[in-house]
N, CA, C and O of each residue as an XYZ file, in Angstrom:
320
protein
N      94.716    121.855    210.629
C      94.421    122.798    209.587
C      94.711    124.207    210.085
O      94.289    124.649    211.154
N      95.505    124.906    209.176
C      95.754    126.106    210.032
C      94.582    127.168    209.494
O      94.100    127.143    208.362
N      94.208    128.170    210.625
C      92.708    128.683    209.669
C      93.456    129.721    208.752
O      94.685    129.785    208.720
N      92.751    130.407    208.120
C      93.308    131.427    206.583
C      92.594    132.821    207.047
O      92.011    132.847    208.131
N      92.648    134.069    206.151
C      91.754    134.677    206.001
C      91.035    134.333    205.352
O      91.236    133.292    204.727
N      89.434    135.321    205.149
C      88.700    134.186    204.819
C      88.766    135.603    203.006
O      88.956    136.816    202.910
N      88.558    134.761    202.237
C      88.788    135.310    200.915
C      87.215    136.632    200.578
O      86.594    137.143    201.510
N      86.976    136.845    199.423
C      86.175    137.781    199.001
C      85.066    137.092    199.073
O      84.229    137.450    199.902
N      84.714    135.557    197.936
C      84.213    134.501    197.881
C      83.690    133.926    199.206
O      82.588    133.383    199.278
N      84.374    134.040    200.065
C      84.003    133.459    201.700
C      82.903    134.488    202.266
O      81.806    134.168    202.722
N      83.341    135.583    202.163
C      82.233    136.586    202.543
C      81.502    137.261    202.113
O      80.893    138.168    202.679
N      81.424    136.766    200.541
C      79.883    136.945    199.825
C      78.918    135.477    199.912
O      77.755    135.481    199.508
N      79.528    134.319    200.454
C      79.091    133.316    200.698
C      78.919    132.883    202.312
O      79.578    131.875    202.565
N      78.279    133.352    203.305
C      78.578    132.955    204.226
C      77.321    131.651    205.121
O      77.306    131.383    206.322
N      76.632    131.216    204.288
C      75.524    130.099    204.276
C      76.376    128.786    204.079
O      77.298    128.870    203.268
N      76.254    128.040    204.479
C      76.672    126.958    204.333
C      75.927    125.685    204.436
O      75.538    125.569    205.599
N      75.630    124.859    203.835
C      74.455    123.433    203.843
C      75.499    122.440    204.268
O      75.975    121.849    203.298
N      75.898    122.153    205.196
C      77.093    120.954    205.421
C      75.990    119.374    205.472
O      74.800    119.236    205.754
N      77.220    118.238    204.996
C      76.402    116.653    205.361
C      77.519    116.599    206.492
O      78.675    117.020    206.491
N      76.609    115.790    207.668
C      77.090    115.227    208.558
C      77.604    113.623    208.207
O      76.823    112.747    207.834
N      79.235    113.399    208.424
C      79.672    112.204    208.174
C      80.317    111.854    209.491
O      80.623    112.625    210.400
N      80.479    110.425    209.417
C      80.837    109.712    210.869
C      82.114    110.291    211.510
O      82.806    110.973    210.755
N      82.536    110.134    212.769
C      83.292    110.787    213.598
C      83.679    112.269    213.457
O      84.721    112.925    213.447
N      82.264    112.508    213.347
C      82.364    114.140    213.810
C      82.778    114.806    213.088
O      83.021    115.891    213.617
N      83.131    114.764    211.634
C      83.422    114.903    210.099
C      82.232    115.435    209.738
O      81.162    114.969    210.130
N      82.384    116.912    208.609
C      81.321    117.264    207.850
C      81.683    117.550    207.073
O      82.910    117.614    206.990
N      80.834    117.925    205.948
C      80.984    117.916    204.216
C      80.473    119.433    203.568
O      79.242    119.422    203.563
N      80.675    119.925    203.361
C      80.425    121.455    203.214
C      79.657    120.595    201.640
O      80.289    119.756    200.998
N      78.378    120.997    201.318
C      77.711    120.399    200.259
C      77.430    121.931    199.304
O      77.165    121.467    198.195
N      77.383    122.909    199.221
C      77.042    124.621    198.697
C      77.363    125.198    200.121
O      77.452    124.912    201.315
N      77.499    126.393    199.019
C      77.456    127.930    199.781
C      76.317    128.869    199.089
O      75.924    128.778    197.926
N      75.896    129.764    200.049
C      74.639    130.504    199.584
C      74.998    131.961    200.061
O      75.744    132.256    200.994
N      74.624    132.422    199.606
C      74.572    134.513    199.744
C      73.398    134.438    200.228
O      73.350    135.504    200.843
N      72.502    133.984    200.377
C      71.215    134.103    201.350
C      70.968    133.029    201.922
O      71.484    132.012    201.459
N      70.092    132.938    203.116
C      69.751    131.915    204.085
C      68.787    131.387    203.419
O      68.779    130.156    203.421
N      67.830    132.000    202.749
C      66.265    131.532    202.128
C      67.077    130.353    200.621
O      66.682    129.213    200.377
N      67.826    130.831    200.125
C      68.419    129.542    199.040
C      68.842    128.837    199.868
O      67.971    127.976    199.991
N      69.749    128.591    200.646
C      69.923    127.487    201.541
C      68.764    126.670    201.889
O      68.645    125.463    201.680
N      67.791    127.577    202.529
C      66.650    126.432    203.299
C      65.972    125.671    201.796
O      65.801    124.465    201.624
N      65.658    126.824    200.790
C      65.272    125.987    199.626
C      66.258    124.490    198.673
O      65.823    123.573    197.975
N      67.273    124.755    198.973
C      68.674    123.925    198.458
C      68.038    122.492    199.359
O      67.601    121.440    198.892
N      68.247    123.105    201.426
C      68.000    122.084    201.961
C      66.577    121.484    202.104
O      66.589    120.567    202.926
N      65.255    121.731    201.521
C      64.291    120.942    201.211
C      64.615    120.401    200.440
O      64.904    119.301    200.910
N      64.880    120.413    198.963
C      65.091    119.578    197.587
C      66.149    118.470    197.991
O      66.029    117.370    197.452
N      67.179    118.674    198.900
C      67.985    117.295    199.556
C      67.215    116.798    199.967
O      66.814    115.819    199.338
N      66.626    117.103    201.084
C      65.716    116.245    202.008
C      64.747    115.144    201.171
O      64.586    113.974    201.519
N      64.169    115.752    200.050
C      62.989    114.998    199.293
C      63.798    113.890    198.168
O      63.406    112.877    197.589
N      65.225    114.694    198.185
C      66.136    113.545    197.333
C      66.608    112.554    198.045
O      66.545    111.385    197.664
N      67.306    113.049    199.528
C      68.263    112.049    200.287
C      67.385    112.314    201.849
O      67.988    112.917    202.737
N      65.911    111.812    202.105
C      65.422    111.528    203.266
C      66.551    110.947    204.542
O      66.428    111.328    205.706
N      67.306    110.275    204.235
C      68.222    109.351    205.217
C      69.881    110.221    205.627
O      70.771    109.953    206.435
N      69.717    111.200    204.735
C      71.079    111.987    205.337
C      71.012    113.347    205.803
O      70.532    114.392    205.364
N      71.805    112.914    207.092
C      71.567    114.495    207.860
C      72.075    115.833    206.918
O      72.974    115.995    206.093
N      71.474    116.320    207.241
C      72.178    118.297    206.567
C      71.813    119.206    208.019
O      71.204    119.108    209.084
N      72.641    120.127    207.239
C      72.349    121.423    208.287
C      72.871    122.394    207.717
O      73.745    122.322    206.853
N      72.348    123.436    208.180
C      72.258    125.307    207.847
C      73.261    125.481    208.505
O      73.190    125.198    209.700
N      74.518    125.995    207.966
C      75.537    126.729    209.208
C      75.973    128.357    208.448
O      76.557    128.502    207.374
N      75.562    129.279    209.232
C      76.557    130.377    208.797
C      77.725    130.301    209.561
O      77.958    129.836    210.677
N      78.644    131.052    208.424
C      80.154    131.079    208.946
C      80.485    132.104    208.584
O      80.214    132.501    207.451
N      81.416    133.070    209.781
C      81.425    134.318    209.660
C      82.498    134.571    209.795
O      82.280    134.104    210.913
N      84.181    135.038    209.810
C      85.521    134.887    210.514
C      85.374    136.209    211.149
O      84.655    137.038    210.591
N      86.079    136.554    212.449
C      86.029    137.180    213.345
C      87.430    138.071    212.971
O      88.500    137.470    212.874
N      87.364    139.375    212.791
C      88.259    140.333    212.035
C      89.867    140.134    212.778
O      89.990    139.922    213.985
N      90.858    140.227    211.971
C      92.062    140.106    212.794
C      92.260    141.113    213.488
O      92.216    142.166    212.853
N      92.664    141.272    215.626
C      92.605    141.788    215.949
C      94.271    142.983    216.112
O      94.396    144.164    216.436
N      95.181    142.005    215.735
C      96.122    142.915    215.466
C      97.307    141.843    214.553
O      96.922    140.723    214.220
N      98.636    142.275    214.229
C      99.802    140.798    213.346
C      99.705    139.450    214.359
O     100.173    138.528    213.691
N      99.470    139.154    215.125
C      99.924    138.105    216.144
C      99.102    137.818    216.261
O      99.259    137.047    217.208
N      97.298    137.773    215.830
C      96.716    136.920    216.131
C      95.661    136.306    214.663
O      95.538    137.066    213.703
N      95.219    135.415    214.649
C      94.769    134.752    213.465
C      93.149    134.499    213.498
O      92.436    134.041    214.392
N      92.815    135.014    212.065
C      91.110    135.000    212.479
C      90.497    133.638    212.971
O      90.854    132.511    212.629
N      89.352    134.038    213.974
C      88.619    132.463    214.262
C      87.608    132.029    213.807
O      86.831    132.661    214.523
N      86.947    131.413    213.143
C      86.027    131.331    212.436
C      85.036    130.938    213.435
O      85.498    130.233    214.333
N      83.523    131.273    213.525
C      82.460    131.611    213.915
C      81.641    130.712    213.222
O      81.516    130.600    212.003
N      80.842    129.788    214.534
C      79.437    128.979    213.101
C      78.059    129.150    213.775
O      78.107    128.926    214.985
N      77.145    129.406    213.417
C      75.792    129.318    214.025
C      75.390    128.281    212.811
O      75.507    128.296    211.585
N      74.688    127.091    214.094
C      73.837    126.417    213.050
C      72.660    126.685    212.992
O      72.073    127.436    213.772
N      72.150    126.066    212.005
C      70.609    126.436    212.302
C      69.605    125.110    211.775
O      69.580    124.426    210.752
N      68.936    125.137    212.838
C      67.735    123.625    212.110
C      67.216    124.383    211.463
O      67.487    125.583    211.515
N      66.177    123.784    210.547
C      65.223    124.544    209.802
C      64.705    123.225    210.246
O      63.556    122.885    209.963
């Protein structure tokens, strides 16, 4: 996958609720403009789908530093 810039949409959204799927595969499930809708998004899964992992990731892309190089995208996860 080659990475992109990240659009307008990308960085008014930078919350992310991903599902964890087998071989190290994840599922981007919403995007959130705040961390607090996320954690609320990810309780109401939890009480729907007890048996599937989630997780909090912000994603941030790291500014292009000059033509020759390509942004890297940045993740902090976060348990809640």
């Amino acid at each position: 996958m080659i990475p992109k810039e990240p659009t307008y949409r990308d960085r008014l959204q930078p919350w992310h609720l991903i599902r964890h799927l087998p071989n190290c595969q994840r599922l981007t499930v919403a995007r959130f403009a705040r961390r607090r809708d996320a954690e609320s998004y990810l309780n109401a899964l939890r009480h729907l789908m007890p048996a599937v992992p989630h997780t909090i990731i912000f994603v941030n892309a790291v500014p292009v530093l000059d033509e020759n190089t390509v942004p890297i995208p940045t993740q902090l996860a976060i348990e809640v």
